[in-house]
C-alpha positions as a Python dict, from the first residue, in 0.01 Angstrom:
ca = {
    (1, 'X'): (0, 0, 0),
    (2, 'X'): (318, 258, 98),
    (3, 'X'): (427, 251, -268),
    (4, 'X'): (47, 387, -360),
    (5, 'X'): (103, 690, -161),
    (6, 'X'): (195, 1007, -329),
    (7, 'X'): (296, 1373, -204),
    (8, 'X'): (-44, 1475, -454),
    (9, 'X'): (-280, 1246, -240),
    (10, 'X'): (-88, 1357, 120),
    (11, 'X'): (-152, 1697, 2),
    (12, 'X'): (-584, 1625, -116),
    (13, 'X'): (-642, 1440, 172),
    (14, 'X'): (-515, 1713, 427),
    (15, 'X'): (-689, 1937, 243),
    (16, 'X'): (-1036, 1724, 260),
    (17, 'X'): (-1008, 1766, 616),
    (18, 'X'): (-902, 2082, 627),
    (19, 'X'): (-1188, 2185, 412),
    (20, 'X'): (-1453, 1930, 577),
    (21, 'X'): (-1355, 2035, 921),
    (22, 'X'): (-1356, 2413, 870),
    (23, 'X'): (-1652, 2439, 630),
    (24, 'X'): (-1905, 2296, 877),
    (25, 'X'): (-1852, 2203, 1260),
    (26, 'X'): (-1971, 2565, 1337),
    (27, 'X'): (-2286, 2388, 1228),
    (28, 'X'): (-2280, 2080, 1441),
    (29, 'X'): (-2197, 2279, 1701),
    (30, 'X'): (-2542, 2481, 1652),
    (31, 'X'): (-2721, 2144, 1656),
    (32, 'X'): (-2595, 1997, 1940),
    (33, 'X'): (-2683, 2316, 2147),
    (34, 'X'): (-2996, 2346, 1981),
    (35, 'X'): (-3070, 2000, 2100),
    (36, 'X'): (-3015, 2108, 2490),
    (37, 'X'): (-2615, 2003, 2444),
    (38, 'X'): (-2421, 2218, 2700),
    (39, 'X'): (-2092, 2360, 2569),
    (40, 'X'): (-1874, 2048, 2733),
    (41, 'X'): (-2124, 1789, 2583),
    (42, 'X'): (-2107, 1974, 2213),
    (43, 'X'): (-1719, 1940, 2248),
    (44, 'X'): (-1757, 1612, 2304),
    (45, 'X'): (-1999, 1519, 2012),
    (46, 'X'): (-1729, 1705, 1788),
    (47, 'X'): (-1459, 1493, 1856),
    (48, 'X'): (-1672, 1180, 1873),
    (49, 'X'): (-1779, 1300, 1543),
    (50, 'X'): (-1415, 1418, 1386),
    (51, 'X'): (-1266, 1084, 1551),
    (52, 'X'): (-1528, 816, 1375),
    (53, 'X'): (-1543, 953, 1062),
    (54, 'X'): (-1164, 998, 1055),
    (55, 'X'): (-1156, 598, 1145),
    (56, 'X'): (-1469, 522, 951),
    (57, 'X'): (-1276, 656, 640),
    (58, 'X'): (-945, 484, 714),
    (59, 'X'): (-1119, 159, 759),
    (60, 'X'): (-1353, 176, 436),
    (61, 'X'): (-1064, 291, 196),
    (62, 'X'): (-828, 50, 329),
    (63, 'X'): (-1094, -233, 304),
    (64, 'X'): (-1200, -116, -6),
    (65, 'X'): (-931, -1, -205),
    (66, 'X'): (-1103, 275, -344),
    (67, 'X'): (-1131, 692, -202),
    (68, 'X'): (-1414, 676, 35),
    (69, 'X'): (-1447, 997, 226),
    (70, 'X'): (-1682, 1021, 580),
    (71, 'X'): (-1828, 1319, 698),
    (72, 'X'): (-2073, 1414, 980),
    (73, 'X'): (-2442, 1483, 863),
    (74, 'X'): (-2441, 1854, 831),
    (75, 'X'): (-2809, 1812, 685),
    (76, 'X'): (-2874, 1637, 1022),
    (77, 'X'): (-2706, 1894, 1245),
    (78, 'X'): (-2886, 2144, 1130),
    (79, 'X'): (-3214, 1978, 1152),
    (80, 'X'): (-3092, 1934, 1534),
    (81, 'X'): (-3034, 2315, 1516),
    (82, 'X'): (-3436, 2392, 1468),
    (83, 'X'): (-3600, 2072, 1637),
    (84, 'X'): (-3557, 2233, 1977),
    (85, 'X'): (-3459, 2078, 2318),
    (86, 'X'): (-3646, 1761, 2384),
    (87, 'X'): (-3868, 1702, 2654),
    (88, 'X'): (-3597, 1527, 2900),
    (89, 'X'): (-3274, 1713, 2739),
    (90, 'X'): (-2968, 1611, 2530),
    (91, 'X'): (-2982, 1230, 2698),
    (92, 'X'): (-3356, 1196, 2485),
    (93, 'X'): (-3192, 1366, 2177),
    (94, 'X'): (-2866, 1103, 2232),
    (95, 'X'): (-3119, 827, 2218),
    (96, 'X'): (-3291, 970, 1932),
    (97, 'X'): (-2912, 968, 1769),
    (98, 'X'): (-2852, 572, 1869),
    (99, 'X'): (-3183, 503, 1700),
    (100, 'X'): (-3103, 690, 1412),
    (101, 'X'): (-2764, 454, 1355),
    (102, 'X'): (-2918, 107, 1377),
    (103, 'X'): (-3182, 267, 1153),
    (104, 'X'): (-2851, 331, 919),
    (105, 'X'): (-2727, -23, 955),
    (106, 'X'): (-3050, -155, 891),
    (107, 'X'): (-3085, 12, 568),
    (108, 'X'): (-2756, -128, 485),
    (109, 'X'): (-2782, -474, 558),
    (110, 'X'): (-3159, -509, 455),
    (111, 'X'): (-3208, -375, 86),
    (112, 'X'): (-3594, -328, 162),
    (113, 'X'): (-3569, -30, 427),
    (114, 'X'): (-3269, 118, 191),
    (115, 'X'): (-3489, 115, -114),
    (116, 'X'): (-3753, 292, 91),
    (117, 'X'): (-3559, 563, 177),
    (118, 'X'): (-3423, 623, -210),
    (119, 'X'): (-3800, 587, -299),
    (120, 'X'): (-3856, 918, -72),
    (121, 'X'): (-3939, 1197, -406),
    (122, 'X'): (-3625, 1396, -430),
    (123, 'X'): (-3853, 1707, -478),
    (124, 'X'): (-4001, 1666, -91),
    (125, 'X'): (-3656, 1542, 43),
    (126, 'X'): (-3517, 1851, -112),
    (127, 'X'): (-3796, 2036, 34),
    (128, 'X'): (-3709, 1931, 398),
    (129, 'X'): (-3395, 2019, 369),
    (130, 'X'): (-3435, 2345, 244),
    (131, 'X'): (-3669, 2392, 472),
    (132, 'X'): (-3449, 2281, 783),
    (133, 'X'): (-3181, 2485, 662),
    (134, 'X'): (-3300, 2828, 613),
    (135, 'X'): (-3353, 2936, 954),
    (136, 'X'): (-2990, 2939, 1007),
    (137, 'X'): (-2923, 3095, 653),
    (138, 'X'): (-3090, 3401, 778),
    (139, 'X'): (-2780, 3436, 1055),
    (140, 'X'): (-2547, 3596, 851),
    (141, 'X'): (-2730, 3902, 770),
    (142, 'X'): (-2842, 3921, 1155),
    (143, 'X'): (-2520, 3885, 1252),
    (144, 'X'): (-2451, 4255, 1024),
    (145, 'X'): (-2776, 4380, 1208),
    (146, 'X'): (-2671, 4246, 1555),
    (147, 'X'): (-2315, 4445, 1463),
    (148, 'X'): (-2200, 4557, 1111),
    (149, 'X'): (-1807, 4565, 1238),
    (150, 'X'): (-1850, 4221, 1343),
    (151, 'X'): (-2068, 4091, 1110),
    (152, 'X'): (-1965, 4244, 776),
    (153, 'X'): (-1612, 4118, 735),
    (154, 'X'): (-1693, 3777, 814),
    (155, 'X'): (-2015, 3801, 503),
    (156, 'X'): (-1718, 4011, 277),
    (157, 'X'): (-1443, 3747, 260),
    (158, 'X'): (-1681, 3481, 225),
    (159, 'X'): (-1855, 3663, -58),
    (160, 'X'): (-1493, 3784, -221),
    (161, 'X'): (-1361, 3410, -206),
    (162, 'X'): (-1657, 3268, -304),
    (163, 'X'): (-1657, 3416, -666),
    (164, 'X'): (-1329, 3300, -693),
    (165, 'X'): (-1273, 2965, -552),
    (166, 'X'): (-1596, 2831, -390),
    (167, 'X'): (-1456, 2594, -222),
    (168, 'X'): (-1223, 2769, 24),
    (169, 'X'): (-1533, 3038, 45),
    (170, 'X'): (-1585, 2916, 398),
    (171, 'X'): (-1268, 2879, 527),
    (172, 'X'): (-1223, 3242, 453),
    (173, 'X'): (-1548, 3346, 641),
    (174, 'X'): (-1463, 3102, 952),
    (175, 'X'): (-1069, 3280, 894),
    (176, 'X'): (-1237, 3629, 917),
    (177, 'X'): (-1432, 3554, 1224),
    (178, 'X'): (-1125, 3421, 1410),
    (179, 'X'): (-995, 3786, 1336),
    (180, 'X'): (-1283, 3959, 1459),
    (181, 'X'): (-1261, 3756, 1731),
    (182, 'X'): (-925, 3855, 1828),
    (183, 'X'): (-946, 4234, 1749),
    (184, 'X'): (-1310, 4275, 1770),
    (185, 'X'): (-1477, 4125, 2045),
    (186, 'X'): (-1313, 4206, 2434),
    (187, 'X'): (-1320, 3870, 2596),
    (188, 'X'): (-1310, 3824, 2920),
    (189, 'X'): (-1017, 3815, 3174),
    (190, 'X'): (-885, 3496, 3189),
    (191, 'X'): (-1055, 3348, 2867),
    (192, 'X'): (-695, 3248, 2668),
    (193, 'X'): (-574, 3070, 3000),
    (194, 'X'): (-923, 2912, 3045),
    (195, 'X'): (-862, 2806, 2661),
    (196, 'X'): (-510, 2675, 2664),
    (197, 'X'): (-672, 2458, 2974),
    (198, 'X'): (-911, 2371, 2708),
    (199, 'X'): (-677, 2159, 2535),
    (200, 'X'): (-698, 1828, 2619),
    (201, 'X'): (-1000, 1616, 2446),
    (202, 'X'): (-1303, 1635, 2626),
    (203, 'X'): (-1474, 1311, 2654),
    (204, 'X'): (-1870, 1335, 2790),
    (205, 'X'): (-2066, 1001, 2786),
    (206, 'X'): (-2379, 1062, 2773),
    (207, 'X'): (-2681, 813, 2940),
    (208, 'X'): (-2941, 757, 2662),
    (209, 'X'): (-3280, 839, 2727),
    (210, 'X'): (-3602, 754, 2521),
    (211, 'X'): (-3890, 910, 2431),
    (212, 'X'): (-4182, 808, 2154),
    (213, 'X'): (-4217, 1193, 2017),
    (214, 'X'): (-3776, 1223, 2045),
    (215, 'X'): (-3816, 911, 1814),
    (216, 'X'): (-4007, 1052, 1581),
    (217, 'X'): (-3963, 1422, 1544),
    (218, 'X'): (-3532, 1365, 1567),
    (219, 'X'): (-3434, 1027, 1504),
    (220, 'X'): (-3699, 983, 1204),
    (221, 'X'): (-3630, 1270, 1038),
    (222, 'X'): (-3177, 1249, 1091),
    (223, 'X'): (-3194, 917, 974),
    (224, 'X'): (-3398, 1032, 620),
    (225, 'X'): (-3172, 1341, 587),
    (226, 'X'): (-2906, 1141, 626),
    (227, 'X'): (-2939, 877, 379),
    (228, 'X'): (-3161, 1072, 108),
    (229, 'X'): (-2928, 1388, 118),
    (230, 'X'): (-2519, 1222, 214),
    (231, 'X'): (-2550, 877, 223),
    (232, 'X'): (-2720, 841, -144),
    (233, 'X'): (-2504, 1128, -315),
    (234, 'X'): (-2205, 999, -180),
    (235, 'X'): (-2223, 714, -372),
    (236, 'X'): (-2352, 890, -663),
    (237, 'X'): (-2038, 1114, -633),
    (238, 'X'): (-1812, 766, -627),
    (239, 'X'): (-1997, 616, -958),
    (240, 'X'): (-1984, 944, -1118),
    (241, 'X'): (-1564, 942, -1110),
    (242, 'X'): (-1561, 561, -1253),
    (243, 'X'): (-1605, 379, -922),
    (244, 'X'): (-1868, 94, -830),
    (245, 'X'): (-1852, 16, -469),
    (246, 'X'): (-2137, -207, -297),
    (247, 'X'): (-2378, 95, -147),
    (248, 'X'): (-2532, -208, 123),
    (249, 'X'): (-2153, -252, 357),
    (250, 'X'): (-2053, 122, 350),
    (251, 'X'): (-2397, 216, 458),
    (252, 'X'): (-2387, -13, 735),
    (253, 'X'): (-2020, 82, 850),
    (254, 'X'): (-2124, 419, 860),
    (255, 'X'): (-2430, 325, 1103),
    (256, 'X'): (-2231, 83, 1303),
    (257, 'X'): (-1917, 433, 1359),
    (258, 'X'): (-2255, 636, 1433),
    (259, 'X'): (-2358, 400, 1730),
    (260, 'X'): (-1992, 451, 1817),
    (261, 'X'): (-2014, 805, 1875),
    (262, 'X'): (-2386, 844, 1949),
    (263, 'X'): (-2288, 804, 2335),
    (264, 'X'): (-2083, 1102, 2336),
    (265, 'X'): (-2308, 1290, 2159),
    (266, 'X'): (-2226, 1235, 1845),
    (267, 'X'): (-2579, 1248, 1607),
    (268, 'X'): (-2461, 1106, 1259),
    (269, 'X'): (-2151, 1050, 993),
    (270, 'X'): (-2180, 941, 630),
    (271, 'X'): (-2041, 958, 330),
    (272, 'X'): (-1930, 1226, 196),
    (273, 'X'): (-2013, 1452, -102),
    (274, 'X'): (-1831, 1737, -180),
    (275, 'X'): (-1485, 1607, -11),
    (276, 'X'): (-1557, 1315, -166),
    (277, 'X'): (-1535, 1467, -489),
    (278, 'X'): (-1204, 1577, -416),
    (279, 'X'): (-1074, 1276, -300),
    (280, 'X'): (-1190, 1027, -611),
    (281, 'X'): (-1125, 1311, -865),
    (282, 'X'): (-814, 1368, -1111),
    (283, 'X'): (-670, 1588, -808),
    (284, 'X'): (-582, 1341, -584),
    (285, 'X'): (-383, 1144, -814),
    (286, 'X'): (-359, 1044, -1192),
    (287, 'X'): (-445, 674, -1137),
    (288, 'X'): (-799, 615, -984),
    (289, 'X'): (-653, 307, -828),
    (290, 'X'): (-420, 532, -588),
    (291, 'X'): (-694, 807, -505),
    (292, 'X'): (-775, 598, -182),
    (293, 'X'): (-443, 726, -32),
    (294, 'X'): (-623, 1077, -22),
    (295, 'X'): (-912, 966, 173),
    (296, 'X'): (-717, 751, 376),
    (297, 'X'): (-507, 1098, 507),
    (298, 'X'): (-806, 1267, 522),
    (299, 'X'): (-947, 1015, 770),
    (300, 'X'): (-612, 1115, 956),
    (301, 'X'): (-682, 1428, 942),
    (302, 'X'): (-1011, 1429, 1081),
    (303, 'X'): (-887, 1243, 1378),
    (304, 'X'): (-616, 1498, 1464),
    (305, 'X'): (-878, 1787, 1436),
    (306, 'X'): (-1123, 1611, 1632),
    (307, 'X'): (-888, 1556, 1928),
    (308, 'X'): (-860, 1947, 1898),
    (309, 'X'): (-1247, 1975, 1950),
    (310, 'X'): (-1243, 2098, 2317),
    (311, 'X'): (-971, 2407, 2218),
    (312, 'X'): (-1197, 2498, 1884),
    (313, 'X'): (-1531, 2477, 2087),
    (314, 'X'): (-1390, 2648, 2397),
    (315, 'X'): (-1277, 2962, 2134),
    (316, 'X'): (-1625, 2961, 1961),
    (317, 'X'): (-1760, 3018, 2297),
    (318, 'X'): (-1621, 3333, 2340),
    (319, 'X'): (-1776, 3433, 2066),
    (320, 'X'): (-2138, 3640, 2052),
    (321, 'X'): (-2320, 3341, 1930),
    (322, 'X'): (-2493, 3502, 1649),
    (323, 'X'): (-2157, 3519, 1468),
    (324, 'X'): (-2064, 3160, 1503),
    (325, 'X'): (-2432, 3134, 1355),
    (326, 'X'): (-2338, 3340, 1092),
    (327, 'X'): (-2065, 3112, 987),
    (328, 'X'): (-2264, 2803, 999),
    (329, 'X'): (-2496, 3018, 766),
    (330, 'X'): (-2262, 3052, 514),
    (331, 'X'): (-2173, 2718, 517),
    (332, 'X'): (-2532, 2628, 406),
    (333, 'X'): (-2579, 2909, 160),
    (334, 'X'): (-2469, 2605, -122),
    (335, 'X'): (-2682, 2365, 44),
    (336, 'X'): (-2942, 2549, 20),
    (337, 'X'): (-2983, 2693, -272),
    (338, 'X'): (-2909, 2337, -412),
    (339, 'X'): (-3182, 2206, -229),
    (340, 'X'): (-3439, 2434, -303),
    (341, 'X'): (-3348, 2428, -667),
    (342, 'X'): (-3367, 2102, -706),
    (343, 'X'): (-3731, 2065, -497),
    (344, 'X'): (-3901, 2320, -704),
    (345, 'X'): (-3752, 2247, -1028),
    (346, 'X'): (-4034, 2014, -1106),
    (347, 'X'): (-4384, 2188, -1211),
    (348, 'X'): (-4554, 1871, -1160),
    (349, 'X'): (-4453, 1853, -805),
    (350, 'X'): (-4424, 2168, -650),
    (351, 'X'): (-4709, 2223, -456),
    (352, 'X'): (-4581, 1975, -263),
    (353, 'X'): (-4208, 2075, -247),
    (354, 'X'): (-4386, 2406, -160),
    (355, 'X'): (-4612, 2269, 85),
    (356, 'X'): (-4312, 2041, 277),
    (357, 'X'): (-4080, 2345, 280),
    (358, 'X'): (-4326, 2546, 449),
    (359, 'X'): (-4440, 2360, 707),
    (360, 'X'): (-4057, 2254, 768),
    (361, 'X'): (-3950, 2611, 772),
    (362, 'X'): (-4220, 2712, 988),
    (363, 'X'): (-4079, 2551, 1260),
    (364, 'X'): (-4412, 2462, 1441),
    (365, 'X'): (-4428, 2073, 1612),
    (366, 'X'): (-4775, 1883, 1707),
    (367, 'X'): (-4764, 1637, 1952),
    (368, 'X'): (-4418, 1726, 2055),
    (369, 'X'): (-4286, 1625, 1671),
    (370, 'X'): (-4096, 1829, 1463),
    (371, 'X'): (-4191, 2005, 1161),
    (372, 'X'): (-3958, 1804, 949),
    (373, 'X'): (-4161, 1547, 996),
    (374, 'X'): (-4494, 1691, 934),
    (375, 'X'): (-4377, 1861, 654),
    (376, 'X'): (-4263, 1527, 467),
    (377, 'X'): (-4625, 1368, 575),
    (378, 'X'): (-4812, 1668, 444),
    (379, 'X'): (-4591, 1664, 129),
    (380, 'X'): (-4627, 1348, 69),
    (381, 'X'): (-4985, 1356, 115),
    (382, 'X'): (-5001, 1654, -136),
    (383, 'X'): (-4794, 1435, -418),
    (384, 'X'): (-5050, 1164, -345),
    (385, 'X'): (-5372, 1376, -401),
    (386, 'X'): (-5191, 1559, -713),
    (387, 'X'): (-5133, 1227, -854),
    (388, 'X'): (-5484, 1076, -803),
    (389, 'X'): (-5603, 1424, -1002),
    (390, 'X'): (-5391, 1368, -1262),
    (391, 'X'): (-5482, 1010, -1305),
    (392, 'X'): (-5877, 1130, -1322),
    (393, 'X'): (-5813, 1395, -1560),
    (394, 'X'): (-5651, 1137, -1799),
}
């Protein structure tokens, strides 16, 4: 395997978790808080998080042969960001994430549940995503309300990189607000010594609790995100640059490193999209049969960061939080305006794209469940009487 290895695929795969690290744990972050998460506890779901999909992608690409890159579920974290806290706190919403990866495993071991979930309509997936995600799109342009001096440099470098190099468009922004951290925002006396203490990885394990409505309105709707909107495109991504890997195994793996890290409150990894894209294309070496080096270092990579998690979350903290929101924004802008393109795209089915995103966005719960889920019932519904009309016109 050492002769595979190449300074081009050392170099991709730190950059994939550079890039994969950076471009989205502000988010996970927001949705472990958002779930009732303390600071310490979201540390600790970081790391859980950095550290299984770090191993999840060493073991796959060494088993395989080929690049497979592991992320967390962004989609997921910020559902978690707008589901609110569960009745009984982050130990219902760490059930809700244990359910969610034996759901995951099941769909990879038992083709009938996976099928299921790929038989979701893309429009009303798409839908519930966008939906989910807009909330938190708003933050940047609060953040230049809450303070433009704060607030507008982080939006500027994002918006200046992003027209020329999308991909390092969040970097920038998460770069800027480290800045404005340091020579913006007075912290408090003490706060670098209390974040040099910081260092050491924080390790929270976290008793599982379970509720019926917890099942439903989180673990229901994280385990469809998951699979319609990473799991799915991943390997879609993989197929797309030549390779034809056994969907069934990796999906399982990725549930079975998921019930690893659910515990310490860790919601959800997957495979990856966009860094998986840069792992499996030309970039990460000439020969496809050597990319898997890339994703291999990446899965390195992500382990070293995530051992960092305490030290990043303990700086973020400082922060106002609206500008740590702001960052997660931005690192949904692209997922959502994806989403929602591809959910109203079709004239035959957008009243019910329109009808899931709505409800979804709206935020409101019955019965102690989650919009999400409503919002893909109603949708679905909607499809269903659209296609009965259809079928009585003709």
């Amino acid at each position: 395997m050492l002769k595979d290895l190449s300074p081009q695929s050392f170099f991709m795969g730190c950059l994939t978790a550079f890039v994969g690290f950076a471009s989205s744990f502000a988010v996970v972050l927001q949705g472990l808080k958002g779930v009732g998460a303390t600071d310490f506890e979201a540390a600790s779901g970081l790391m859980a998080l950095s550290v299984s999909m770090g191993l999840c992608a060493i073991v796959l690409s060494v088993w395989t042969k080929l690049p497979v890159s592991i992320a967390w579920s962004t989609p997921g974290a910020a559902l978690l960001a707008t589901a609110g806290v569960p009745e009984g706190g982050f130990p219902v919403a760490v059930g809700a994430f244990l359910v969610c990866a034996v759901l995951i495993i099941i769909a990879g071991l038992f083709k009938p549940l996976g099928k299921a979930v790929a038989a979701i309509p893309a429009p009303l997936a798409n839908a519930m995503l966008s939906g989910v995600i807009l909330g938190l799109c708003f933050a940047p342009f609060k953040a230049i309300a809450f303070d433009p001096l704060l607030g507008l440099p982080i939006l500027g470098a994002w918006a200046v990189v992003a027209a020329f190099k999308r991909l390092y468009a969040v970097p920038a922004a998460l770069l800027a607000f480290v800045l404005v951290m340091m020579f913006g925002v007075e912290l408090p006396e003490g706060a670098m010594a209390n974040w040099a203490a910081s260092l050491a990885p924080p390790m929270e394990l976290v008793t599982p609790a379970f509720t019926m409505p917890s099942l439903i309105s989180i673990a229901l709707p994280l385990f469809i995100v998951t699979m319609a909107s990473q799991n799915i495109p991943g390997i879609a991504v993989l197929k797309v640059n030549h390779y034809d890997p056994n969907p069934g195994p990796l999906f399982a793996t990725t549930g079975f490193f998921s019930l690893l890290s659910a515990p310490f409150g860790g919601h959800a990894v997957n495979l990856a999209a966009i860094t998986a894209a840069m792992c499996a294309g030309e970039d990460a070496h000439p020969d496809p049969k050597k990319r898997y080096w890339a994703a291999i270092i990446g899965g390195v990579g992500y382990v070293i960061l995530g051992l960092l998690a305490g030290a990043v979350t303990a700086f973020v903290s400082l922060a106002p939080p609206i500008l740590i929101q702001a960052v997660a924004g931005l690192a949904l802008i692209g997922a959502f305006s994806g989403s929602a393109l591809a959910a109203f795209k079709d004239a035959e089915t957008r009243e019910a794209a329109a009808v899931t995103f709505l409800i979804t966005a709206s935020g409101v719960s019955f019965g102690g469940i989650s919009g999400a889920f409503w919002g893909l019932v109603a949708g679905g519904l909607m499809l269903g009487l659209l296609n009965v009309a259809k079928a009585w016109r003709g």
